[in-house]
N, C-alpha and C positions, 0 to 999 in steps of 0.2 A: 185470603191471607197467605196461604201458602204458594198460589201462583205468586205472590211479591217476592217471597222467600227464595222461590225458584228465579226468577229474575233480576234481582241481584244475586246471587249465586255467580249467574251467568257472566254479568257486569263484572264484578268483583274478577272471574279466570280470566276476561277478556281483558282486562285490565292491568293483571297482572302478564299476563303475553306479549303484550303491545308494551310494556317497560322494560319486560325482558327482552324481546326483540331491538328495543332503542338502545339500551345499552350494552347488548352486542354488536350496533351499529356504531356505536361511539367507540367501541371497545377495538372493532378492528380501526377505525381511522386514524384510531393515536399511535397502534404497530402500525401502521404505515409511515405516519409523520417522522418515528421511532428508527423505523428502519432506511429515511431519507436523511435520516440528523449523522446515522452509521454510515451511510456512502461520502457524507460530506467529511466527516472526521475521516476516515480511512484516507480519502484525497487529500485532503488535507494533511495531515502524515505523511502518505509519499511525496507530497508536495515540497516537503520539509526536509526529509531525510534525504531523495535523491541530489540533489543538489551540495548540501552537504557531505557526503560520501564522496560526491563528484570532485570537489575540492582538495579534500586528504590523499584523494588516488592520484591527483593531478600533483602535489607536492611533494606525494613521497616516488612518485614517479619521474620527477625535476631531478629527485634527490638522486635517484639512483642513475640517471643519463648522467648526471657531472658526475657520479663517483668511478663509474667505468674507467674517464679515460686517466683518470689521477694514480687508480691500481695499473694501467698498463700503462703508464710510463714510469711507475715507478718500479714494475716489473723490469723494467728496459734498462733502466737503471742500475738495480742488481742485476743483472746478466753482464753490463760494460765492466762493472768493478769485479766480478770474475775470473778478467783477463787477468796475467801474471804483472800486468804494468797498472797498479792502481794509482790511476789519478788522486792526489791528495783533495783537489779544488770540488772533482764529481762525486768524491765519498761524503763530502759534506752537504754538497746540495741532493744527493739520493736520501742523506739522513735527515737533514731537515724535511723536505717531501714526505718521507715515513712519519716522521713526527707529526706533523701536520696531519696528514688521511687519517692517525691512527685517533688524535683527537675528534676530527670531523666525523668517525666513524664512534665513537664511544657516546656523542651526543647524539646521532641519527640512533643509535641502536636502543638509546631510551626513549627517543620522539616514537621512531618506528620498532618495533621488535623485529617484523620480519623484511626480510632484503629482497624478496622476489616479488618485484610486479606483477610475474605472472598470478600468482596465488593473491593478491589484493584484489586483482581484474575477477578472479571467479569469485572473491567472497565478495566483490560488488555488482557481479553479476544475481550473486544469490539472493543478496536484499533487494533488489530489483526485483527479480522475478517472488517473491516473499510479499513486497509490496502491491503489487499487481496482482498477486491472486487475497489477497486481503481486502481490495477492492472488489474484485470479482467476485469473493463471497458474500461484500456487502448489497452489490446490487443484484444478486441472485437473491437473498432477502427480501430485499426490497420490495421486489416484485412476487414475490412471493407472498408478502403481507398486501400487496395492489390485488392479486388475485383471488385471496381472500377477502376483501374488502368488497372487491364486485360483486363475488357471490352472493356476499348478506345484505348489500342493498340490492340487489336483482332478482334474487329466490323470495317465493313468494311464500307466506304473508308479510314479508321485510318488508319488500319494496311497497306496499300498502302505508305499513310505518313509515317508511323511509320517506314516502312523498308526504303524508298527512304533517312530521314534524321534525326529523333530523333536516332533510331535503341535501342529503348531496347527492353529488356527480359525481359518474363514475370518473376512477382516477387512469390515466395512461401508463403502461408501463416503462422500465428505462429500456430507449433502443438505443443503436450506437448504429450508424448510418454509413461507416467505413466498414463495420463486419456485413452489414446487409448487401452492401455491393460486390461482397468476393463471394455470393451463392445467387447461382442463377435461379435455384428455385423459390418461387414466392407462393406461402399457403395463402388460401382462398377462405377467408372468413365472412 
């Protein structure tokens, strides 16, 4: 009677092992799944934003190539009416011209607040680079949760589990086949 008592015992731990093992099997598959659903959304995001970004810098960049030469001829303008001989007919079309920029300028400066190209170029350079390392954290995850996942179905008594009733396969991690060509070294696994 006591040897049964001893044998299930036995059953019973082993049994609890092997469910605990399965659903640490299961447990890494779904952060995996978890951290493929994060590289997609993250892509998807730059996917979204760079493009749009691209359009506003292209616009307000429009904006600012026609405004240049409107300021230097209207520059050019007050300089002629300077002379001691003010034309009656050029003080009106420099003022008209002022009038105008200064409107075109009062509506740009609430579309756009800032007037430098340059400075939109580096803050759309920053979401760019913002972007791309937000993806690069996500597939640094990723793989990280892949890595994980191999070990618990690979370490043993897992992989006993893993074949008897989960049964996956190990997962591949994310490579990128443009960075692998710029190193000549290739590890030997």
């Amino acid at each position: 009677m006591e040897m049964s008592y001893v044998i299930l015992a036995v059953i019973v731990v082993i049994s609890i092992i092997m469910l605990t093992i399965y659903n640490a099997i299961v447990k890494e598959h779904n952060a995996v799944q978890r951290g493929w659903a994060d590289v997609l959304t993250q892509e998807r995001q730059r996917s979204r934003i760079i493009p749009e970004l691209d359009r506003v810098l292209q616009e307000h960049k429009d904006y600012e190539s026609d405004l240049l030469p409107k300021i230097t001829a209207l520059r050019q303008g007050i300089n002629a009416l300077q002379d001691n001989n003010i034309d009656p007919k050029l003080q009106s079309q420099v003022d008209k011209a002022s009038q105008e920029l200064i409107k075109g300028i009062n509506v740009a400066v609430e579309a756009y607040p800032e007037l430098k190209a340059s400075e939109s170029f580096a803050k759309f350079m920053g979401e760019i680079t913002e972007q791309e390392e937000n993806v690069g954290a996500a597939v640094r995850i990723f793989n990280q949760n892949v890595a994980n996942f191999n070990n618990c179905i690979q370490a043993f008594p897992n992989n006993i589990v893993n074949s008897l009733f989960n049964k996956k396969q190990v997962i591949e991690v994310f490579t990128d086949s443009k960075a692998q060509a710029a190193f000549e070294y290739k590890p030997k696994f």
